[in-house]
Legacy VTK file of the C-alpha trace (Angstrom):
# vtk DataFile Version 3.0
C-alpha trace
ASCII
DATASET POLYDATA
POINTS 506 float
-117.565 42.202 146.385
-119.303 40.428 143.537
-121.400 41.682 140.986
-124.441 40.388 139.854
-127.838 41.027 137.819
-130.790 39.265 137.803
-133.861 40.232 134.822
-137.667 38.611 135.081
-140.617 40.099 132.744
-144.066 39.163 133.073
-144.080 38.304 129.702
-141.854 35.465 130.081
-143.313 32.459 131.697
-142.234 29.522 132.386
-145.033 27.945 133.119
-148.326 27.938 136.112
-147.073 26.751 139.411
-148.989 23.713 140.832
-149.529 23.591 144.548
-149.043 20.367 144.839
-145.278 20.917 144.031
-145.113 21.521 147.878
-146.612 18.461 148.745
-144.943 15.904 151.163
-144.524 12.319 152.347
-145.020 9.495 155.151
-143.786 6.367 155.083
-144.218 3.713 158.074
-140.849 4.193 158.349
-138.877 4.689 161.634
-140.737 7.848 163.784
-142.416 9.487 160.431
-145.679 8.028 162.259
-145.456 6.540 165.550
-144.124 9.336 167.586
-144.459 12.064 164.911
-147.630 12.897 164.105
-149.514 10.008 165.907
-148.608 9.527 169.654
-151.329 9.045 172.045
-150.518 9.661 175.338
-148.446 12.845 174.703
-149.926 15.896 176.427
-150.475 17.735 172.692
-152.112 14.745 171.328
-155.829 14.798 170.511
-158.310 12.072 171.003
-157.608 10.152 168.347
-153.144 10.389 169.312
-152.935 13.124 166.768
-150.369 15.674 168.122
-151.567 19.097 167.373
-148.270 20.572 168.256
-147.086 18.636 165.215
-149.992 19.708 163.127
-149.301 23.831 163.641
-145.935 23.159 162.158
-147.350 21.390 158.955
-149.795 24.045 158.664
-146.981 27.010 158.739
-145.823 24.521 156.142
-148.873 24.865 154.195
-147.885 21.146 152.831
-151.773 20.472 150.233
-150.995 16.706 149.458
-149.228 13.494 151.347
-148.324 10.934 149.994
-148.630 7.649 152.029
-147.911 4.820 152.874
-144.806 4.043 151.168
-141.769 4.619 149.774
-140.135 1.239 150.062
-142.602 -0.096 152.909
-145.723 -0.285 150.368
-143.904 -2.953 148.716
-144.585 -5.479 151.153
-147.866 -3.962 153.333
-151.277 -5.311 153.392
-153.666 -2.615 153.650
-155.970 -4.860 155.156
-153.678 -5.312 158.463
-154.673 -1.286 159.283
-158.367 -1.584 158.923
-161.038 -2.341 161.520
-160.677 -2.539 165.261
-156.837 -1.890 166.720
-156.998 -4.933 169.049
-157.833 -7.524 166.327
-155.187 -5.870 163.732
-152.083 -8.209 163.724
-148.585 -6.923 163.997
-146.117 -7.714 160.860
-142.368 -7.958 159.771
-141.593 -4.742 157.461
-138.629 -6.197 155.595
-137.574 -2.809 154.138
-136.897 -1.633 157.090
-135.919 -4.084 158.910
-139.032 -3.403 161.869
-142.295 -4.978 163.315
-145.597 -2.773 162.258
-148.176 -2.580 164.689
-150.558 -1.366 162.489
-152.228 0.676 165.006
-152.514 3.743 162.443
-153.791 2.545 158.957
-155.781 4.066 156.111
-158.590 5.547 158.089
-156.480 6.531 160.396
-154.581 8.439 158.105
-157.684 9.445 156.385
-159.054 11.246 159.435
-155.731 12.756 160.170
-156.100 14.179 156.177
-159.275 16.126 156.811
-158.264 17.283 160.478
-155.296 18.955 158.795
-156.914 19.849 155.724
-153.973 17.586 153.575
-155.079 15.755 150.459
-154.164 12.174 150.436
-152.134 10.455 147.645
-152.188 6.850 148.251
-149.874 4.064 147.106
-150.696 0.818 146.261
-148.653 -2.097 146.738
-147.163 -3.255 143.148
-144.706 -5.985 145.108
-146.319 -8.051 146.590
-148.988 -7.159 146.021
-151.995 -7.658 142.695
-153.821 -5.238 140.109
-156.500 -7.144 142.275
-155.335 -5.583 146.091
-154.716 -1.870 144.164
-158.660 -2.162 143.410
-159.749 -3.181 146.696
-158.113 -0.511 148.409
-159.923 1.978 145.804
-163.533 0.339 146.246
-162.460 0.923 150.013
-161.662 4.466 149.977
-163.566 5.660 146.786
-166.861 3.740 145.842
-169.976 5.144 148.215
-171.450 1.555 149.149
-173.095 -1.607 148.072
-170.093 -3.540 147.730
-168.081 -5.388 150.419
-165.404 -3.150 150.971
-167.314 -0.270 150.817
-169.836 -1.098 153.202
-166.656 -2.736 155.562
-165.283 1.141 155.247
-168.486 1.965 156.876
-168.837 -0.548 159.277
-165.273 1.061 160.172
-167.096 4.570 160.886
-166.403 6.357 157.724
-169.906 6.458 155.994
-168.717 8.875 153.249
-165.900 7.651 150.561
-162.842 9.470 151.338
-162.693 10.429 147.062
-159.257 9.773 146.867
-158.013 11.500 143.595
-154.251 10.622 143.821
-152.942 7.411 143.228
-149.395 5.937 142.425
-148.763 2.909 140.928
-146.108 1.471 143.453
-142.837 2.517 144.079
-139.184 2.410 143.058
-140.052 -1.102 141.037
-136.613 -0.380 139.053
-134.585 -0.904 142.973
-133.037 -3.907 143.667
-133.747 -3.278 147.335
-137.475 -3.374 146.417
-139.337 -6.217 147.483
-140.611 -8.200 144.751
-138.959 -5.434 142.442
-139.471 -5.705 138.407
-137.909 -5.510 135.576
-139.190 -1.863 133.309
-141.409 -4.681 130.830
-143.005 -6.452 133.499
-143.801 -3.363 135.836
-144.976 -1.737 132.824
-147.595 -4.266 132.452
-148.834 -4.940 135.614
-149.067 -1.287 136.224
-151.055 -0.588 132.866
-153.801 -3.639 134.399
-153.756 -1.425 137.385
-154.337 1.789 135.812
-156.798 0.388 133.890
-158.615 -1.349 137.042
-158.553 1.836 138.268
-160.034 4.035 135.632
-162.949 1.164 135.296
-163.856 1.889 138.994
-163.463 5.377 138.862
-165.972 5.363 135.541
-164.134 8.497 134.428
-161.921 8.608 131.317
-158.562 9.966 131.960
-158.784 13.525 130.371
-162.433 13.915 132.449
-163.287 16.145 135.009
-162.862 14.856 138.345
-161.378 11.559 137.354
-158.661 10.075 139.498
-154.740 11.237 138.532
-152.596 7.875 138.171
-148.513 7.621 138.749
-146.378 5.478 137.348
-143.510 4.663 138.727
-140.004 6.505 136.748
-136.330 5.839 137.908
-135.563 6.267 141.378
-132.811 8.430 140.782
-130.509 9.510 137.322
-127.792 6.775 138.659
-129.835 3.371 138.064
-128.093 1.517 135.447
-131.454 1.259 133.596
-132.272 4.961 133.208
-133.573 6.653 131.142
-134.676 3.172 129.338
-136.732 2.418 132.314
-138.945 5.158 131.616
-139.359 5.026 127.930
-140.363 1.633 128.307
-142.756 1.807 131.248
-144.402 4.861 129.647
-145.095 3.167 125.832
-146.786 0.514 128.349
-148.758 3.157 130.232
-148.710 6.707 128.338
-152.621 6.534 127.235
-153.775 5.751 130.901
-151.751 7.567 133.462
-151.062 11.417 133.941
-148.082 11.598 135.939
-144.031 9.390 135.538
-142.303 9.638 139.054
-139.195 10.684 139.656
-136.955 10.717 143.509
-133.650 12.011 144.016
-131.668 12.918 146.897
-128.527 14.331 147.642
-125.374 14.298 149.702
-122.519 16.282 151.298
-119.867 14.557 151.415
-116.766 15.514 153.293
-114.498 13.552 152.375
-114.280 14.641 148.692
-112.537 17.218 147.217
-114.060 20.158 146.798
-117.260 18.712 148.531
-118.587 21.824 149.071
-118.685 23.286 145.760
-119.946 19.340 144.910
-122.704 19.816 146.843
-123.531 22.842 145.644
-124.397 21.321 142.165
-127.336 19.847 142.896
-129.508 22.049 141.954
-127.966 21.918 138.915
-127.945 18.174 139.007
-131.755 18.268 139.348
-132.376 20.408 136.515
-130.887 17.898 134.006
-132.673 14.857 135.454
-135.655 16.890 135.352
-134.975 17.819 131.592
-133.828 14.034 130.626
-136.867 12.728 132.154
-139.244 15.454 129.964
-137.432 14.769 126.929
-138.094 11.095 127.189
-142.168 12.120 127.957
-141.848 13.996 124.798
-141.050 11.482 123.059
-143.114 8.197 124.198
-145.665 11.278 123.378
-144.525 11.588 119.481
-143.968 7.904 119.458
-147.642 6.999 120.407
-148.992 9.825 118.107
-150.993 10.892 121.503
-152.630 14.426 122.156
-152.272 13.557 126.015
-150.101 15.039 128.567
-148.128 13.420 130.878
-145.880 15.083 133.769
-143.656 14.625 136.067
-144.985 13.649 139.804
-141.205 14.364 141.529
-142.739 12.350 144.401
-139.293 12.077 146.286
-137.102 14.751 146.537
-134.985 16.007 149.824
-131.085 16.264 151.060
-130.569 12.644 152.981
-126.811 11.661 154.507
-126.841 7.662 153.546
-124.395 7.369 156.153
-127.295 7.465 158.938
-129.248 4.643 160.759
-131.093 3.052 157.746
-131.903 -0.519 159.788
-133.263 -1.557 163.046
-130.973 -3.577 164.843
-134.141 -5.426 166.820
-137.161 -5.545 164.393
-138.619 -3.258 167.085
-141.647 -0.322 166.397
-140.874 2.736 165.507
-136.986 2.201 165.688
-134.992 5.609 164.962
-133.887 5.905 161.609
-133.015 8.284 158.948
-133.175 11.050 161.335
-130.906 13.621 159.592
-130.069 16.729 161.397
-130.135 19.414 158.618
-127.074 22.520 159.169
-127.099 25.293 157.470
-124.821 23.849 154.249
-127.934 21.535 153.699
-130.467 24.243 154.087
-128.594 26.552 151.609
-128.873 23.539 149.170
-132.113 22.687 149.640
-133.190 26.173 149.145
-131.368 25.916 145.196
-133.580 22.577 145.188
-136.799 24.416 145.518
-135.881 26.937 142.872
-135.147 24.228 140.665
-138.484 22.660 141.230
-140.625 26.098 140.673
-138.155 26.710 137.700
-139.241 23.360 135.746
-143.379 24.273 136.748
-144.374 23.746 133.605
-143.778 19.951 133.560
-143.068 19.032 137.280
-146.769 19.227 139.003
-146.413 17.571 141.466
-143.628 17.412 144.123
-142.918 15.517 147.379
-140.768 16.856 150.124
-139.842 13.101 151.670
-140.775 13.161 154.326
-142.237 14.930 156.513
-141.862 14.451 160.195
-138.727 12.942 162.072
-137.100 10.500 158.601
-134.877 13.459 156.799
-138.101 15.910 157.805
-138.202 19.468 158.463
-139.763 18.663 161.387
-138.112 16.581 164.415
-140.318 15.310 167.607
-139.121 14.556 170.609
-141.107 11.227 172.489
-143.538 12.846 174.557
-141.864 16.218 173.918
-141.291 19.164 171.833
-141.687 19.555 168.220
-138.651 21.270 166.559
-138.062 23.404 162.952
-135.100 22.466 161.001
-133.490 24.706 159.028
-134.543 23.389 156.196
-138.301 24.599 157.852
-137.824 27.783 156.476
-137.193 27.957 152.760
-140.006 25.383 152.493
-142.311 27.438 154.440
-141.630 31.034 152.491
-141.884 28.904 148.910
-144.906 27.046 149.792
-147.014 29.957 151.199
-145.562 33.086 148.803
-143.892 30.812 145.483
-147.639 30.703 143.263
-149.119 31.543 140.487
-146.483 31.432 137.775
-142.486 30.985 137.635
-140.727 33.859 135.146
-137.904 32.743 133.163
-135.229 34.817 134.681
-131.575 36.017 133.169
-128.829 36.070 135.841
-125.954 37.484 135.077
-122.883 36.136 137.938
-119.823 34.402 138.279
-119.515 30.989 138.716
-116.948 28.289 140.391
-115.779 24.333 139.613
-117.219 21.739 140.728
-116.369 18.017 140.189
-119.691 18.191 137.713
-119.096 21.220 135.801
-119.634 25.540 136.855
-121.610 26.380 139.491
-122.992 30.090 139.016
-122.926 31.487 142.348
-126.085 32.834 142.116
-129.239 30.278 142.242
-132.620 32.216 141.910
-136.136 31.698 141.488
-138.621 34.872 140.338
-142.356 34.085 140.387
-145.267 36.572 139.982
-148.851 35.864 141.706
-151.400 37.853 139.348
-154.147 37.728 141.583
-152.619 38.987 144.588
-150.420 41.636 142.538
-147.091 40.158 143.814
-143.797 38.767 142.529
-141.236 37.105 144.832
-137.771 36.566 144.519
-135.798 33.500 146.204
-132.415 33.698 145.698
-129.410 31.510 147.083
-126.059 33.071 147.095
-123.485 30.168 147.100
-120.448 32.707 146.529
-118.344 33.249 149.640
-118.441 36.878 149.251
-120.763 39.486 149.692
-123.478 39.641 146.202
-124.387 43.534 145.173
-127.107 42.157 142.943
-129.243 44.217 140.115
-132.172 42.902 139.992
-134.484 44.329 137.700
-138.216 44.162 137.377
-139.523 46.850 135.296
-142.482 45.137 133.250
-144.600 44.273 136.683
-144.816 48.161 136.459
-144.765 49.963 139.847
-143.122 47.646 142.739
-142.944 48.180 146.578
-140.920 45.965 148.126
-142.803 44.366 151.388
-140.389 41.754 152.522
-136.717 41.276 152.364
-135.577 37.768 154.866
-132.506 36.258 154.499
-131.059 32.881 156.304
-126.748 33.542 156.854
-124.628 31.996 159.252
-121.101 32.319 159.567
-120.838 28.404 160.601
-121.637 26.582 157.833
-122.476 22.914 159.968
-124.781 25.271 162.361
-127.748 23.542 162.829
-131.373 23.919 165.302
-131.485 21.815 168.369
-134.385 21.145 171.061
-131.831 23.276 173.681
-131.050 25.722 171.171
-134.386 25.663 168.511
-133.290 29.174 167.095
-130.361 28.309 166.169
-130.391 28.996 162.605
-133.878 31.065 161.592
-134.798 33.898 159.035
-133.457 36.967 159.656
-135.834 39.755 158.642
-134.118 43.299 157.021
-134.956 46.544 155.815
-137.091 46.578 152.553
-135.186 47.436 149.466
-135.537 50.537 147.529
-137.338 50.043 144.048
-136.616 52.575 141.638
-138.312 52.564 138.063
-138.601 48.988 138.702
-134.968 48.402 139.987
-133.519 47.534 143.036
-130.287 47.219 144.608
-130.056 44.044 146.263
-126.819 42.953 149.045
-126.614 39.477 149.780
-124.682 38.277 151.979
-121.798 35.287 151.377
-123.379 31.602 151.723
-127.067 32.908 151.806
-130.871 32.023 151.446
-132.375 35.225 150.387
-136.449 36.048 149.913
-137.888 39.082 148.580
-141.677 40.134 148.074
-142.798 42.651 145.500
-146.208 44.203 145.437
-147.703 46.073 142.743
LINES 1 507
506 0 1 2 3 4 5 6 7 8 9 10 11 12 13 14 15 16 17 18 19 20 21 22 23 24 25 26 27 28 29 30 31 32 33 34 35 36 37 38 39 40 41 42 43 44 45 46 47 48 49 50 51 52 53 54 55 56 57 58 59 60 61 62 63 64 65 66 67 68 69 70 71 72 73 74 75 76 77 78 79 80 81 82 83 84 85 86 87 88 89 90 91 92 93 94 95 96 97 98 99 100 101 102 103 104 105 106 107 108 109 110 111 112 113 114 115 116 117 118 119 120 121 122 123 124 125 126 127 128 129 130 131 132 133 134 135 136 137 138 139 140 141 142 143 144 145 146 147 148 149 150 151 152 153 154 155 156 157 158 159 160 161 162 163 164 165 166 167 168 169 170 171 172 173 174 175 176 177 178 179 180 181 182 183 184 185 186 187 188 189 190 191 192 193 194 195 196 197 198 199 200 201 202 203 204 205 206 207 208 209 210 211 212 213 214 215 216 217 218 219 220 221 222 223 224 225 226 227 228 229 230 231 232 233 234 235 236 237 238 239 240 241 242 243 244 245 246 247 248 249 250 251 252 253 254 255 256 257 258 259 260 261 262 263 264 265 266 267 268 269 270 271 272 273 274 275 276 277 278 279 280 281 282 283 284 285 286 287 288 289 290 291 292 293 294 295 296 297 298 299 300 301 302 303 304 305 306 307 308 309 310 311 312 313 314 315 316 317 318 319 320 321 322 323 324 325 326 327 328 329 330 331 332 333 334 335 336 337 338 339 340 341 342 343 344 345 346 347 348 349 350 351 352 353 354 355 356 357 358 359 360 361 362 363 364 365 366 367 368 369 370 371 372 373 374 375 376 377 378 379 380 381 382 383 384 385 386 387 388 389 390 391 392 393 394 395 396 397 398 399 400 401 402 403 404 405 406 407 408 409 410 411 412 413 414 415 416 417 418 419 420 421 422 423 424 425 426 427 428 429 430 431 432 433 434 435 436 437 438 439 440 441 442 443 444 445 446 447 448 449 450 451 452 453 454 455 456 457 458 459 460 461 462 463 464 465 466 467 468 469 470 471 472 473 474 475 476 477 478 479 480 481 482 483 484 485 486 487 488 489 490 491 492 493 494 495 496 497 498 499 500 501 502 503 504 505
């Protein structure tokens, strides 16, 4: 039996959570669309092929922001194939993934699909192939009332409003070599500052104003590129003064075949943190450097656990081709759960957040064609975090043992406390990686007088134990007994290998 302690006060903060850390992602990108939430024809589908079934799980998600349409894909798309009438939009090669886009669902589609579901949109623009020039018409299309040609061709399309777009990034992954038409830090830095400033000119808001758009720029795609962190120092003294967030994506792996894989994978939260920390360091200083009273922060616009070993091409260049459909076990929900701690632990300069993606392509949620809709086990952390983790993150003091890793020590305990003023709560997520039982201290005095409402916990004694559309239940929360507090102290078991969630109110 280990022993453990864990301290949080409400008078240390770590920062204000955003909500848009539990944002998400589509990319036209195997089923994320076609066949996951757009399928007409499928008895939960809507009139416009939305799948409702689809949408109820999003909404337990309580996922505020998408971003869309790309990933890798935006690199090469012409917005203008997904506008107007279906039957006159022409099909097209997607070289990143190897497929043929219909283009049957395009920006109003995914516009409409927004409001029905009450998700903010954060749109990409093509930096590829695409010009400072295309970035703006998209924005005059989505964003300026009318008067011009493409607003009043939004219209003509049925949308009479703008859809006031207020998220934007500035391509993606430009530093890849996979990218199409990818760039070199000085040249994207550029061509992305033209953008930016295109941008703000046609918003007619200056960048610290009220209301005005938020701008991305595009960071390393992940803490491995050859490139980083010089990439992002050198994009950012192009682009500090105009845009508001850097981007960062990272994903990781269990792999088997290592040594000690497990306790590898269990780094990653770990892992995360010092990306996280490299990448606000170099902010900092691009911020010094420029003598600029302007914040910039991190938009962590890719983030999920993704086995590179799947289907990542389309043998056929057909639609909709199934790839990257990564059944999540138990192992990768315990991880991802230490992911989300990480991100609600580093609140105060990570603002944004996108789980990628969303539906079917690594997703929490998995479709069946003209089926059921299923909840992977990685469903569940995301769901508790997104709909209890606000307010603000307290800088906690664990006190555990820890194990090796190929990286460095793991401590076996990896927690997140936050404390919602307004709703007089605090809430405690808390992954036990040790393989034995946790008797855990945790300690909570300054929130005053504490009544535990809520104790869940995910365990499972087969760590590769994972939700099917036979067997959906596979893996869920288990709900238990609500602690005892005492003078602001509790006594808290967790079991070995866990995902653990309590909620305080005061």
């Amino acid at each position: 039996m280990a022993k453990a302690k864990i301290f949080a006060d409400r008078n240390m903060t770590a920062g204000k959570i955003d909500p848009n850390i539990y944002a998400s992602f589509l990319e036209h990108l195997g089923r994320a669309v076609y066949e996951g939430i757009y399928e007409p024809g499928h008895p939960a589908a809507d009139k416009d092929g939305f799948r409702r079934d689809v949408i109820e799980l999003i909404r337990e998600l309580n996922v505020p922001l998408v971003r869309y349409p790309g990933g890798n894909f935006v690199s090469g798309y012409d917005w203008k194939d997904g506008i107007g009438k279906k039957s006159e939009r022409r099909a097209r090669l997607d070289l990143a993934w190897t497929s043929v886009e219909s283009n049957e669902f395009g920006t109003d589609e995914f516009m409409k699909w927004c409001r029905l579901t009450g998700i903010q949109p954060m749109m990409a623009v093509n930096m590829g192939t695409g010009t400072p020039k295309d970035a703006l018409e998209l924005f005059e299309y989505c964003n300026h009332p009318s008067g011009t040609y493409f607003s009043d061709l939004r219209r003509k399309n049925g949308a009479k409003d703008p859809y006031g777009v207020k998220y934007w990034c500035i391509g993606n992954e430009m530093d890849g070599e996979w990218q199409i038409c990818g760039l070199d830090a000085d040249a994207y830095g550029k061509k992305a500052l033209q953008t930016a400033r295109m941008l703000r000119w046609a918003d007619a808001k200056k960048a610290d104003e009220e209301g005005a758009v938020k701008l991305v720029v595009c960071g390393s795609c992940h803490a491995d590129m050859p490139t980083y962190p010089e990439w992002d120092r050198i994009v950012l003294e192009h682009t500090y003064d105009e845009v508001d967030y850097l981007s960062m994506h990272r994903y990781y792996e269990y792999r088997p075949a290592e040594r000690n894989a497990l306790e590898n994978f269990l780094y990653s939260a770990d892992d995360m943190s010092d990306f996280i920390e490299t990448v606000k360091a170099t902010i900092r200083y691009v911020r010094t450097k420029k003598r600029s009273k302007r914040n910039v922060y991190i938009s962590f616009d890719e983030w999920n656990i993704w086995t590179t070993a799947a289907e990542r091409t389309a043998p056929d260049w057909i639609r909709a081709p199934h790839l990257l459909e990564d059944v999540y076990t138990f192992r990768d929900m315990l991880v991802f759960g230490g992911l989300l701690n990480t991100l609600l632990n580093h609140c105060d300069i990570v603002k944004i957040a996108c789980l990628a993606q969303l539906v079917n392509v690594i997703a929490p949620i998995m479709t069946e064609k003209g089926g059921a809709a299923l909840r992977q086990t990685t469903f569940y952390p995301f769901r508790y975090a997104a709909n209890f983790g606000r307010g603000e993150t307290m800088r906690s003091i664990t006190e555990c043992g820890t194990f090796s890793s190929k990286r460095g020590e793991v401590r076996m305990l990896n927690e997140a406390v936050t404390h919602d003023a307004e709703k007089r709560q605090v809430c405690v997520f808390v992954c036990n990686y040790g393989q034995e039982t946790a008797d855990v201290d945790l300690e909570l005095r300054s929130f005053g007088d504490l009544t535990c409402r809520e104790f869940v916990s995910m365990e499972n004694n087969d760590l590769g134990a994972f939700n099917t559309f036979a067997d959906p239940e596979r893996v869920k929360p288990v709900e238990h007994e609500p602690v005892a507090m005492r003078s602001g102290r509790a006594a808290v078991r967790l079991a070995p290998m866990s995902w653990n969630f309590l909620r305080f109110e005061y």
